[in-house]
DSSP file (Angstrom, degrees, kcal/mol; ACC not computed):
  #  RESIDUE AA STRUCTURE BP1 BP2  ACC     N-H-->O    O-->H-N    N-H-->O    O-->H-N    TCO  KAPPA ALPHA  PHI   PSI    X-CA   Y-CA   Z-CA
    1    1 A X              0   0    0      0, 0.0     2,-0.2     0, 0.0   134,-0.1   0.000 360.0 360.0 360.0 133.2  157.2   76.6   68.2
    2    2 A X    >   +     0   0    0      3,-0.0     3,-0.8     4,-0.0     2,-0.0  -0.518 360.0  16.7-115.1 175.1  157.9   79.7   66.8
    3    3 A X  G >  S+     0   0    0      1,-0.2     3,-1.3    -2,-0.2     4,-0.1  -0.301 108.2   0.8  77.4-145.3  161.1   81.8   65.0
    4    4 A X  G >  S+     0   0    0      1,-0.2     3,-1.0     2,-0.2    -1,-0.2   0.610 121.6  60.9 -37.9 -36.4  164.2   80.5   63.8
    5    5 A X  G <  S+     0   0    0     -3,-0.8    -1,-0.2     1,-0.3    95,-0.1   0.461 104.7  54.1 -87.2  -0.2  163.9   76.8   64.4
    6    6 A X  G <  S+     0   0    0     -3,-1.3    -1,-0.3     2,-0.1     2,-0.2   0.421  92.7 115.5-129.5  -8.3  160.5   77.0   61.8
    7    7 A X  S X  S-     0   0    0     -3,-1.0     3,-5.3     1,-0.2    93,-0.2  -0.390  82.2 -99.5 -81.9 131.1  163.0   78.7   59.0
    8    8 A X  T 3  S+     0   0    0      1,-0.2    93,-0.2    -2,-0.2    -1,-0.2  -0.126 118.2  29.0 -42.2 141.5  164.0   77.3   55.6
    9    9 A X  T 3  S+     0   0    0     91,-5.5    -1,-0.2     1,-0.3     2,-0.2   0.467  85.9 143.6  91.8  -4.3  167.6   75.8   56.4
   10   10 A X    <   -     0   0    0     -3,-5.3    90,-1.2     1,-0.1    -1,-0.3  -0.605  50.3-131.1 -80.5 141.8  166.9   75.0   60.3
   11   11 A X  E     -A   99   0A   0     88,-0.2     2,-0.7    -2,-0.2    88,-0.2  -0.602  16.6-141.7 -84.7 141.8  168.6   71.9   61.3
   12   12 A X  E     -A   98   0A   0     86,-4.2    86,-0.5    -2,-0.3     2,-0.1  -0.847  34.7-102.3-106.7 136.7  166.1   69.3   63.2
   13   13 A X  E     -     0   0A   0     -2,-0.7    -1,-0.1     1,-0.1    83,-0.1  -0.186  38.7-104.7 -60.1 122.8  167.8   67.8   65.6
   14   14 A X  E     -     0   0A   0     -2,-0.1     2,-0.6     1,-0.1    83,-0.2   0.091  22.4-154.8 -52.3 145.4  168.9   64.3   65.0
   15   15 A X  E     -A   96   0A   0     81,-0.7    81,-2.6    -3,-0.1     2,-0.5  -0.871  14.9-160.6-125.4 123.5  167.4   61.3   66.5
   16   16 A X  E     -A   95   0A   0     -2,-0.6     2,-0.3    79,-0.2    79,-0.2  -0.891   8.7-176.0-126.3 156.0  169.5   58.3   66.9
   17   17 A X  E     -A   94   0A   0     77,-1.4    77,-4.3    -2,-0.5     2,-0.1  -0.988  18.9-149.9-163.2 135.0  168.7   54.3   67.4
   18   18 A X  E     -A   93   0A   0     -2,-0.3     2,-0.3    75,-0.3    75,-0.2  -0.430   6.8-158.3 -87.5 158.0  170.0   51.1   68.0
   19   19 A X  E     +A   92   0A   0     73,-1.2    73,-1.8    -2,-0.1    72,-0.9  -0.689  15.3 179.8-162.5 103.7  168.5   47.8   66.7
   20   20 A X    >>  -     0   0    0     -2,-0.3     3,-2.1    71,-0.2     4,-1.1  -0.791  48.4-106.1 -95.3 155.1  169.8   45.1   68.9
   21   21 A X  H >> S+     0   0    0      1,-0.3     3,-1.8    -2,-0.3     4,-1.3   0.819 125.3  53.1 -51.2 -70.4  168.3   41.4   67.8
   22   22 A X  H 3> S+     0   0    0      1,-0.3     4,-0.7     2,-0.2    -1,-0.3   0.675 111.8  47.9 -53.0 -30.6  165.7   41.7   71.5
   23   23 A X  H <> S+     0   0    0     -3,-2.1     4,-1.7     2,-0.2     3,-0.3   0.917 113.5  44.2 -76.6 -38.7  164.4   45.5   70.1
   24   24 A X  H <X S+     0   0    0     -3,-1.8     4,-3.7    -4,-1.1    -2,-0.2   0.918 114.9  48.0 -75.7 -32.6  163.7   44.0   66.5
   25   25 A X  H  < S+     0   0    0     -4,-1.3    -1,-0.2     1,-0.2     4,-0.2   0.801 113.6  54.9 -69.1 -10.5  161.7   40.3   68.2
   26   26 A X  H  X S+     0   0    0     -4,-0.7     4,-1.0    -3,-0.3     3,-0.4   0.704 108.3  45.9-107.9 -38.0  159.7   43.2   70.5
   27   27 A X  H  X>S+     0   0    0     -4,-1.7     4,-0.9     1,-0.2     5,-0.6   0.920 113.5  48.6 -91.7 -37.3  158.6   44.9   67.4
   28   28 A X  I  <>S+     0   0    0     -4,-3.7     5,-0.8     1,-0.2    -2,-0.2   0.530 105.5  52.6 -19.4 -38.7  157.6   41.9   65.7
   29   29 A X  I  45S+     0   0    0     -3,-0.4    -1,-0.2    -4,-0.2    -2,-0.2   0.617 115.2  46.6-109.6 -48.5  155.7   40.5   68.2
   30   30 A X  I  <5S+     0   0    0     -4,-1.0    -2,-0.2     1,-0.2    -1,-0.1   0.617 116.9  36.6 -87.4  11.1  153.9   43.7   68.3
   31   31 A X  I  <5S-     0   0    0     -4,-0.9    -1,-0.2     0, 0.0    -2,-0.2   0.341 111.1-117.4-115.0 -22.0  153.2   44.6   64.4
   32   32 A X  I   < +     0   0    0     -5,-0.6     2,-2.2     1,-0.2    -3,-0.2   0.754  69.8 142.9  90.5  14.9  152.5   40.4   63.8
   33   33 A X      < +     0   0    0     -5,-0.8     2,-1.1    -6,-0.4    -1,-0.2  -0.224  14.9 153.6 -90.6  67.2  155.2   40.5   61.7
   34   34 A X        +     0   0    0     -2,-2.2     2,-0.5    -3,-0.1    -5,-0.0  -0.662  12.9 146.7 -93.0  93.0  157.0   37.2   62.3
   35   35 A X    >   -     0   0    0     -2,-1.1     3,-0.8     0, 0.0     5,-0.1  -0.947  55.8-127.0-121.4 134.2  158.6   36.7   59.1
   36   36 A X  G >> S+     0   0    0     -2,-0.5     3,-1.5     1,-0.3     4,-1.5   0.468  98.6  77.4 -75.5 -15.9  162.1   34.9   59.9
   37   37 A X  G 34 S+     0   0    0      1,-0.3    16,-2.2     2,-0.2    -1,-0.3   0.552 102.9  43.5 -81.2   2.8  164.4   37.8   57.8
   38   38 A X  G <4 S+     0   0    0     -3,-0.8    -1,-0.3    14,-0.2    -2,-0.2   0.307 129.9  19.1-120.4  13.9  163.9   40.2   61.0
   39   39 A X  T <4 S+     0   0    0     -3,-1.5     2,-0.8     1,-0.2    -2,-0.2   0.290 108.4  84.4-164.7 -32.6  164.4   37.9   63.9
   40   40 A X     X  +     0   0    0     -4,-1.5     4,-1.8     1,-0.2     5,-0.2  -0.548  36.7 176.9 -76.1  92.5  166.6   34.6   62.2
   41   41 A X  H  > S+     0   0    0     -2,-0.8     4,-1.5     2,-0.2     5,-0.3   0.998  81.8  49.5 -88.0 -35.2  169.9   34.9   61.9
   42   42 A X  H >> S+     0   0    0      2,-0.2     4,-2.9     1,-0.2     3,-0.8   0.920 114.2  48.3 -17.5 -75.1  170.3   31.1   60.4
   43   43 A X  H 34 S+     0   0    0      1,-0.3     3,-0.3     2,-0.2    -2,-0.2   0.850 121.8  32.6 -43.5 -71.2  167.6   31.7   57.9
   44   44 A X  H 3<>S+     0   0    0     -4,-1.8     5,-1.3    -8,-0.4     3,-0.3   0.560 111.4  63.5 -60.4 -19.7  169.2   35.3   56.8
   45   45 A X  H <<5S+     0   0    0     -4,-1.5     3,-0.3    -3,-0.8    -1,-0.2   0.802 107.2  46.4 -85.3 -59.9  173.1   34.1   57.4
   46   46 A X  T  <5S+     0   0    0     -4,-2.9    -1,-0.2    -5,-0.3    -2,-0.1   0.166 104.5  63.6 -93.9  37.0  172.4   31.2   54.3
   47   47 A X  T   5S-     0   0    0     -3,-0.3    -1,-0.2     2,-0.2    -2,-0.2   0.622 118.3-112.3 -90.2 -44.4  170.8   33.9   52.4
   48   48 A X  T   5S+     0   0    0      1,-0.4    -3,-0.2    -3,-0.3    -2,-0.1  -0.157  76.7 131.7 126.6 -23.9  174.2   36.0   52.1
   49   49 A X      < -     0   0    0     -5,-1.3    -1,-0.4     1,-0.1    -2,-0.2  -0.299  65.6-133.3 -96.7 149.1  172.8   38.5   54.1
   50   50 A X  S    S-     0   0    0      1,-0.2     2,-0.2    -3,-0.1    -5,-0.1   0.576  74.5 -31.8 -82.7   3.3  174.9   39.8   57.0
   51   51 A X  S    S-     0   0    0     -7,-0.3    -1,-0.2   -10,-0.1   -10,-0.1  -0.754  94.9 -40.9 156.9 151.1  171.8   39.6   60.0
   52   52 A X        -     0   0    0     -2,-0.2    38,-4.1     1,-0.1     2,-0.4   0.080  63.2-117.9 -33.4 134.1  168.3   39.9   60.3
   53   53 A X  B     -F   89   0B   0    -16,-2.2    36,-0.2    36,-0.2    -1,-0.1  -0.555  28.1-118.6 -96.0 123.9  166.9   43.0   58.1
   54   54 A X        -     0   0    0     34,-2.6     2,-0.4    -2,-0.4    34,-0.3  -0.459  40.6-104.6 -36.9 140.0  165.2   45.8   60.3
   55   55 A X    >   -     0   0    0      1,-0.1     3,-1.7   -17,-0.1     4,-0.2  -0.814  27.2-129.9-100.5 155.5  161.8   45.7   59.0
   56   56 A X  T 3> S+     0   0    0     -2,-0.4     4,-1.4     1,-0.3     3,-0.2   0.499 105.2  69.0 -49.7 -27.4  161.5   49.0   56.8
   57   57 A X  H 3> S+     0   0    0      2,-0.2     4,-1.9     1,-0.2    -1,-0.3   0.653  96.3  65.0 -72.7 -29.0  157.9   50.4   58.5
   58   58 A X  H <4 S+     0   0    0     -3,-1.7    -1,-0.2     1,-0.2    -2,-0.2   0.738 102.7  44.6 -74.9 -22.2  160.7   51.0   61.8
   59   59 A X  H >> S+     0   0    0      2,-0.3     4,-2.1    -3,-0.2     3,-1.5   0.908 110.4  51.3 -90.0 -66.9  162.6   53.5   59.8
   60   60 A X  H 3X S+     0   0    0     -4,-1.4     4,-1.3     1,-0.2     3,-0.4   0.910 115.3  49.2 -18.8 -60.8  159.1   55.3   58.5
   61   61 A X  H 3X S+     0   0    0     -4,-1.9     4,-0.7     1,-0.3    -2,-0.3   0.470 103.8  50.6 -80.5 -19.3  158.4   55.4   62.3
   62   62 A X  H <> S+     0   0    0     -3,-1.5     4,-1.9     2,-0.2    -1,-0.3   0.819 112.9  55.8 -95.4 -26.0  161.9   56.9   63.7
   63   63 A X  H  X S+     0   0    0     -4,-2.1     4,-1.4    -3,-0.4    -2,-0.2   0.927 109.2  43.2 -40.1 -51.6  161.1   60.0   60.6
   64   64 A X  H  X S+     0   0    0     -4,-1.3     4,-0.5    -5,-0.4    -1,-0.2   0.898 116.9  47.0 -87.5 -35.2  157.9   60.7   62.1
   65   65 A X  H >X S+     0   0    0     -4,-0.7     3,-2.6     2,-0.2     4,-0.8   0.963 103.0  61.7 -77.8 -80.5  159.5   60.6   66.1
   66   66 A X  H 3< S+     0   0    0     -4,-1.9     4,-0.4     1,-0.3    -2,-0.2   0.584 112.7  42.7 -28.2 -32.1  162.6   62.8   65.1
   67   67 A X  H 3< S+     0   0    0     -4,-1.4     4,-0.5    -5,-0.2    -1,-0.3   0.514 119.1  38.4 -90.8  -8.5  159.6   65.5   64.3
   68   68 A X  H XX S+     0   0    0     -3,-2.6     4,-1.8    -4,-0.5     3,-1.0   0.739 110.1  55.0-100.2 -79.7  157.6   65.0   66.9
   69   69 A X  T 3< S+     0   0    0     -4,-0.8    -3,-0.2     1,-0.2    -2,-0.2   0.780 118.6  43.6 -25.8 -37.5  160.4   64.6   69.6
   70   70 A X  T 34 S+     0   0    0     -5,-0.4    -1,-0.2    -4,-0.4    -2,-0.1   0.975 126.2  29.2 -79.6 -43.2  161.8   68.5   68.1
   71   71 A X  T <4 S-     0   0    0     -3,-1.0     3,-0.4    -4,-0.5     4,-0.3   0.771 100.0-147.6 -93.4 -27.7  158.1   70.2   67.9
   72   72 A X     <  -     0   0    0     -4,-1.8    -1,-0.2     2,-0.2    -2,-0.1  -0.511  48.1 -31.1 106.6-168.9  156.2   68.5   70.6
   73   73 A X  S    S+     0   0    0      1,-0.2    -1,-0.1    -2,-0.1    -5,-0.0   0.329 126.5  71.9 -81.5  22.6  152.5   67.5   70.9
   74   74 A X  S    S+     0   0    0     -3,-0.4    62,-0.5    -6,-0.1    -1,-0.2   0.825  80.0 102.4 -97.2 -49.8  151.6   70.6   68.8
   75   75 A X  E     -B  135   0A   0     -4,-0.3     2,-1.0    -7,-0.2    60,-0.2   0.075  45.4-179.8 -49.5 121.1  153.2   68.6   65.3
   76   76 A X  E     -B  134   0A   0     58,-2.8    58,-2.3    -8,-0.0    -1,-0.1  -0.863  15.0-144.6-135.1 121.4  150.8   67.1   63.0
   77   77 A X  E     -B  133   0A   0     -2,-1.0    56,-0.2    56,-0.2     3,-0.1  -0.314  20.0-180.0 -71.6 151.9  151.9   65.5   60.1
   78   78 A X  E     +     0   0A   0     54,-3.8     2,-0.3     1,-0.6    55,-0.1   0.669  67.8   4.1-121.1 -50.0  150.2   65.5   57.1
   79   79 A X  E     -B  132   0A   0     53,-1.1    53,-1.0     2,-0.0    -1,-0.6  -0.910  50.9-173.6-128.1 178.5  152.4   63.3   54.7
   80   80 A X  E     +B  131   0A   0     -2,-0.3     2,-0.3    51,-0.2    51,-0.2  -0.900  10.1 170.9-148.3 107.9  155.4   61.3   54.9
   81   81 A X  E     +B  130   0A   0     49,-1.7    49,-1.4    -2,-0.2     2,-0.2  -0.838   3.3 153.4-130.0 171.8  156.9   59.9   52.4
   82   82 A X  E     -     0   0A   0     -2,-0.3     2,-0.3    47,-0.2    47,-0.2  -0.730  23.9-143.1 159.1 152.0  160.5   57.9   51.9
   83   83 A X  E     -B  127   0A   0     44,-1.9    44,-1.1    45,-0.5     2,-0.5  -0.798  25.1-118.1-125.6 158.5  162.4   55.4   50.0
   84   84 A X  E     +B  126   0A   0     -2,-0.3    42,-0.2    42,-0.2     3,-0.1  -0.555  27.2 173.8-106.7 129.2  164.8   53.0   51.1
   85   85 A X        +     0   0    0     40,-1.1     2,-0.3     1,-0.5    41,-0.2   0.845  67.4   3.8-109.5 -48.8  168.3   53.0   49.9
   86   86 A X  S    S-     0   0    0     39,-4.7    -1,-0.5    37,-0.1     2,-0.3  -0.859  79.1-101.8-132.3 162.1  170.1   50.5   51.8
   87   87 A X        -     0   0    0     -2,-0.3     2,-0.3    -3,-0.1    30,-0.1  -0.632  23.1-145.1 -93.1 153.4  169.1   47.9   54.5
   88   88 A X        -     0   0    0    -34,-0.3   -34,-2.6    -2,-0.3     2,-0.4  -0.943  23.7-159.1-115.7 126.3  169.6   48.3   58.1
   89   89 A X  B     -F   53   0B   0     -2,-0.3   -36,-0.2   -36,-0.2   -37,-0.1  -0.792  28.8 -70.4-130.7 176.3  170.4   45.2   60.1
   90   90 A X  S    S+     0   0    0    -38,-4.1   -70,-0.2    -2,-0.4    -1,-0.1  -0.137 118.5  26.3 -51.2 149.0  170.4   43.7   63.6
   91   91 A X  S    S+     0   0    0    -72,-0.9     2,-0.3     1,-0.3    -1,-0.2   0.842  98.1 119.1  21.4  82.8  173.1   45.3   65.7
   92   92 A X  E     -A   19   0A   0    -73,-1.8   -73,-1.2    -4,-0.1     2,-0.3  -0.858  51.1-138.3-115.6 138.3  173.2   48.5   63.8
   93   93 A X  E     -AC  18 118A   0     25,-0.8    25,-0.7    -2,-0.3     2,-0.3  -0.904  14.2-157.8-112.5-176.2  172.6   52.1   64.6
   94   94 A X  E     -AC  17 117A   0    -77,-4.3   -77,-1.4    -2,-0.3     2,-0.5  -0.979   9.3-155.5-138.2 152.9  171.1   54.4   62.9
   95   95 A X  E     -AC  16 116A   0     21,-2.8    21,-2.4    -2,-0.3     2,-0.3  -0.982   5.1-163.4-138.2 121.1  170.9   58.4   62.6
   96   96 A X  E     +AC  15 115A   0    -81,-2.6   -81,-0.7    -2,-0.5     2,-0.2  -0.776  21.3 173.5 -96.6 148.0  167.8   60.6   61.1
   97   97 A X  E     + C   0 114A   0     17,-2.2    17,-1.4    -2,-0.3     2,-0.2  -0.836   4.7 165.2-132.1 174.1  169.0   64.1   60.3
   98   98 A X  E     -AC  12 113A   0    -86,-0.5   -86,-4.2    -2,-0.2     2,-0.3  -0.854  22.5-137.0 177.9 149.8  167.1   66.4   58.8
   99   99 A X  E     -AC  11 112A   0     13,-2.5    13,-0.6    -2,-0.2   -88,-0.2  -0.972  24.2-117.3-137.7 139.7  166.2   70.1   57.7
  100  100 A X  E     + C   0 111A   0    -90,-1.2   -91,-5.5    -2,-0.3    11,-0.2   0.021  36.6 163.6 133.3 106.3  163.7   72.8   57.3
  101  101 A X  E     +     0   0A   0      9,-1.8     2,-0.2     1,-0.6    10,-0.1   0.354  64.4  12.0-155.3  26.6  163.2   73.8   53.4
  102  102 A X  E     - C   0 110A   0      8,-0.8     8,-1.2   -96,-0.1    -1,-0.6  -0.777  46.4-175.4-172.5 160.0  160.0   75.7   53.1
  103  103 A X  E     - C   0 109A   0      6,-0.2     6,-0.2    -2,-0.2     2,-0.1  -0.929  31.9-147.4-147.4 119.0  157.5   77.3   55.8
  104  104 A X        -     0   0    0      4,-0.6    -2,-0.1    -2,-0.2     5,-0.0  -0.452  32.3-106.4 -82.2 171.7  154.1   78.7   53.5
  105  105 A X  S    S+     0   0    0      1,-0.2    -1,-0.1     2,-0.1     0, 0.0   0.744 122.5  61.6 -60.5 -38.2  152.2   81.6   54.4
  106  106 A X  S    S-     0   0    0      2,-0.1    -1,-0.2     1,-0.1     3,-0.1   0.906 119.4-106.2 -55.2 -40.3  149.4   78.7   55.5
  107  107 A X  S    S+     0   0    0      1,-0.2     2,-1.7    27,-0.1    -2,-0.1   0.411  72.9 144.9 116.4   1.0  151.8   77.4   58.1
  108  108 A X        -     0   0    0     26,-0.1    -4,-0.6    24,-0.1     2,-0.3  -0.613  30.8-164.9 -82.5  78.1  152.6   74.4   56.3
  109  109 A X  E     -CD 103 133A   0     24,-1.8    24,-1.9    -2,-1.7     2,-0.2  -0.526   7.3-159.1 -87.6 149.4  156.0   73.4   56.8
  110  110 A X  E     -CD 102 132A   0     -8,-1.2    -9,-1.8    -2,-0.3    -8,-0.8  -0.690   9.3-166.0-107.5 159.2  158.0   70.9   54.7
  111  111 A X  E     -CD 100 131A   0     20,-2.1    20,-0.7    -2,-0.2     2,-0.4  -0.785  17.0-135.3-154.6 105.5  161.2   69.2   56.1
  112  112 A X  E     -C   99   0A   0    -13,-0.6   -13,-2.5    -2,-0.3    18,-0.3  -0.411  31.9-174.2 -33.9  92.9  163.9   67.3   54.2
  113  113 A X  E     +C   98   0A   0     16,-0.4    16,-1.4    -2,-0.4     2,-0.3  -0.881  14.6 171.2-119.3 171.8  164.9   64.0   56.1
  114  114 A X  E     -C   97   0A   0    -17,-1.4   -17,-2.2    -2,-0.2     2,-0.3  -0.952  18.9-149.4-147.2 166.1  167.5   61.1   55.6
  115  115 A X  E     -CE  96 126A   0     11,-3.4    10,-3.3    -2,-0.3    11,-0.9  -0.998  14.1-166.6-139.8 133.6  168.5   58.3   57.8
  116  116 A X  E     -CE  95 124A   0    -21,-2.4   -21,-2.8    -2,-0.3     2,-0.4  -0.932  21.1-131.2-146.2 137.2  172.2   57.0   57.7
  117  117 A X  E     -CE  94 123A   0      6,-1.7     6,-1.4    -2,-0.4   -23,-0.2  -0.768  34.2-156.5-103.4 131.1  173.5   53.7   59.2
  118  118 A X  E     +C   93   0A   0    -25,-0.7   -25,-0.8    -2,-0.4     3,-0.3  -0.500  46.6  54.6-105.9-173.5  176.7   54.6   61.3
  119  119 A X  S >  S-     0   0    0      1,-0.2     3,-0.8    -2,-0.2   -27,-0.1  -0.750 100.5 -29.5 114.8 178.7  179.4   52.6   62.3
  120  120 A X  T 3  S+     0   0    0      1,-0.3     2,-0.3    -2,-0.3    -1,-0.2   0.908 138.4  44.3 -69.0 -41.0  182.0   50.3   60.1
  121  121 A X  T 3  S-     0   0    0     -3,-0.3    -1,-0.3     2,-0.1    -4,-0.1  -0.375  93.7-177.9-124.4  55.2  180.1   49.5   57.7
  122  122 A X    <   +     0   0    0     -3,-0.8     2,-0.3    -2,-0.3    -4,-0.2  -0.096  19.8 139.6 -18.7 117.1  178.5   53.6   57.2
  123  123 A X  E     - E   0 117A   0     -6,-1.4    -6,-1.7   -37,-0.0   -37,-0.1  -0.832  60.0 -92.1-161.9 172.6  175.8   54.1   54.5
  124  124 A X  E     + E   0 116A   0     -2,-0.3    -8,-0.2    -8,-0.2     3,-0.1  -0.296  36.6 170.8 -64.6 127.9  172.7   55.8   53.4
  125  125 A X  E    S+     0   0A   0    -10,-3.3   -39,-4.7     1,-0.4   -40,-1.1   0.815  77.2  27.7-106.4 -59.4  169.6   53.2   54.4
  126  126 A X  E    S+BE  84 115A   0    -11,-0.9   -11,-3.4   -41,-0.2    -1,-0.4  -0.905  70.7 172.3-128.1 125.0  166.5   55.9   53.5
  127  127 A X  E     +B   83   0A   0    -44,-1.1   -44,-1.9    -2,-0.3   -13,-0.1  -0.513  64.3  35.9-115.0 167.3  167.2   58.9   50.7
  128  128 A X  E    S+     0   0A   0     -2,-0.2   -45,-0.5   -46,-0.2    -1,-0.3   0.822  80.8 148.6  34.8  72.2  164.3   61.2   49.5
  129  129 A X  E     +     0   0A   0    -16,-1.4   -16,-0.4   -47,-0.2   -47,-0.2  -0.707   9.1 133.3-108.3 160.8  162.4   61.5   52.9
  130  130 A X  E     -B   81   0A   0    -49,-1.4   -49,-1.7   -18,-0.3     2,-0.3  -0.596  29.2-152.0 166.8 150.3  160.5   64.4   54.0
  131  131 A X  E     -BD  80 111A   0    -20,-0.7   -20,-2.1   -51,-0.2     2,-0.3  -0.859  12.7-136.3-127.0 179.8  157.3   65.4   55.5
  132  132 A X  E     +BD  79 110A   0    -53,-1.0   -54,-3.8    -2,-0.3   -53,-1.1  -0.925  31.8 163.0-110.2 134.8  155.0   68.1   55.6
  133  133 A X  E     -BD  77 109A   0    -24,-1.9   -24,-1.8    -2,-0.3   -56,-0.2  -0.999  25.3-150.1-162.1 161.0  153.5   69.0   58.9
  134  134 A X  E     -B   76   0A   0    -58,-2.3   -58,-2.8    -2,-0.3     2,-0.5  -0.709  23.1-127.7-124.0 174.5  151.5   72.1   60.4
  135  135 A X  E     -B   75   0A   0    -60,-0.2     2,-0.3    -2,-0.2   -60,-0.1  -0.888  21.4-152.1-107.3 136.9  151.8   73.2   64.4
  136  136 A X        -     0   0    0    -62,-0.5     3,-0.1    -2,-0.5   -60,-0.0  -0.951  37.0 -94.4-113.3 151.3  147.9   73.6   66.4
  137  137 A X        -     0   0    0     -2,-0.3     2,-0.3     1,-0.2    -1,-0.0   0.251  40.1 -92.9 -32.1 172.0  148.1   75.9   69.1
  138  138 A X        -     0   0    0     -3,-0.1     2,-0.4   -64,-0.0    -1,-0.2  -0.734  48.7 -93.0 -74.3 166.2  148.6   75.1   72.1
  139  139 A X        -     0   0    0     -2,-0.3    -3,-0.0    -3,-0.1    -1,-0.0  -0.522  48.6-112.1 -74.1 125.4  145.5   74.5   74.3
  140  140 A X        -     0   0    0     -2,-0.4     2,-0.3     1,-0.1    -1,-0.1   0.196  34.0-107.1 -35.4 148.1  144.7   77.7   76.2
  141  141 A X        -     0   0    0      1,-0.1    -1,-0.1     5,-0.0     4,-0.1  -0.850  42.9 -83.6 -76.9 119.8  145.2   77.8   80.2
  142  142 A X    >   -     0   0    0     -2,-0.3     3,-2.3     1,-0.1     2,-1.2   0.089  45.1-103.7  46.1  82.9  142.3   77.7   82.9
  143  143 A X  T 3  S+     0   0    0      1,-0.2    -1,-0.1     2,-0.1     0, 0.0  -0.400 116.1  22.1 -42.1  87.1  140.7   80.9   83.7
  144  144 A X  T 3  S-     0   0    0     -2,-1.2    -1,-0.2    -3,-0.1    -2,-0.1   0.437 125.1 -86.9 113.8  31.9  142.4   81.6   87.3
  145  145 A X  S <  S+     0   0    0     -3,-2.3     2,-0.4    -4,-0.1    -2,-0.1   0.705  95.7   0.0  63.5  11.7  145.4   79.3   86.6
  146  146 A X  S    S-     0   0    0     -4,-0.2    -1,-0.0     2,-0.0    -5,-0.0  -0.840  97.1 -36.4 155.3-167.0  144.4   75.8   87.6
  147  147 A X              0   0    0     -2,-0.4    -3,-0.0     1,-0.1     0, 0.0  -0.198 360.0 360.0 -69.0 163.6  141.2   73.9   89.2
  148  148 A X              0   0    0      0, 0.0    -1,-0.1     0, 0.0    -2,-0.0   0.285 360.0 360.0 -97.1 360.0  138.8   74.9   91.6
């Protein structure tokens, strides 16, 4: 991807997500993570806490798909980084934004993200996100346009 969209100040298009109690046991099941604060709501309920906590790695992982879903299978990240502000819980959504706030001479672009729980109860879950990430070509076309 080339032009405008690769310029300090381009907005990357937001990527938004739901996290109903069946999405959160599905990721569980598939990291090994069974610890009862993501999937109990008894267990978290006589905690204080208002439902089972998203685990935090889910959040990493919607950063790093909000840049790939905009640039395609040409983005490759090089870091990621982000800190957690607030907790996100079962039946929640959630919204990455995010923007474009250097491109080097190398090709190295950096990108400002944050991720904001909508909804009644609104608030910033992950502040100071951003990655760095470069585009590879794409792979050249087939001398004579396709197989023989």
């Amino acid at each position: 991807m080339t032009g405008p969209q690769l310029m300090p100040g381009a907005v990357v298009p937001p990527l938004r997500r739901d996290f109903p109690l069946s999405r959160m046991v599905a990721y569980a099941g598939a990291t090994w993570d069974w610890h009862r604060l993501h999937y109990d709501t008894e267990y978290v309920t006589v905690r204080g806490l208002p439902a089972p906590v998203v685990d935090g790695q889910v959040l990493g992982a919607l950063l790093a798909e909000q840049l790939q879903r905009w640039l395609g299978p040409q983005c490759v990240l090089r870091t990621l980084h982000f800190r957690f502000a607030q907790a996100v819980f079962s039946g929640e959504s959630v919204v990455c934004t995010g923007r474009v706030t250097a491109v080097g001479d190398d090709g190295l672009v950096t990108v400002e993200q944050r991720v904001e729980v909508s909804g009644p109860r609104a608030r910033t879950a992950v502040a100071t996100a951003g990655a760095t990430l470069t585009l590879t070509p794409p792979p050249a076309s087939p001398v004579g346009g396709g197989p023989s």
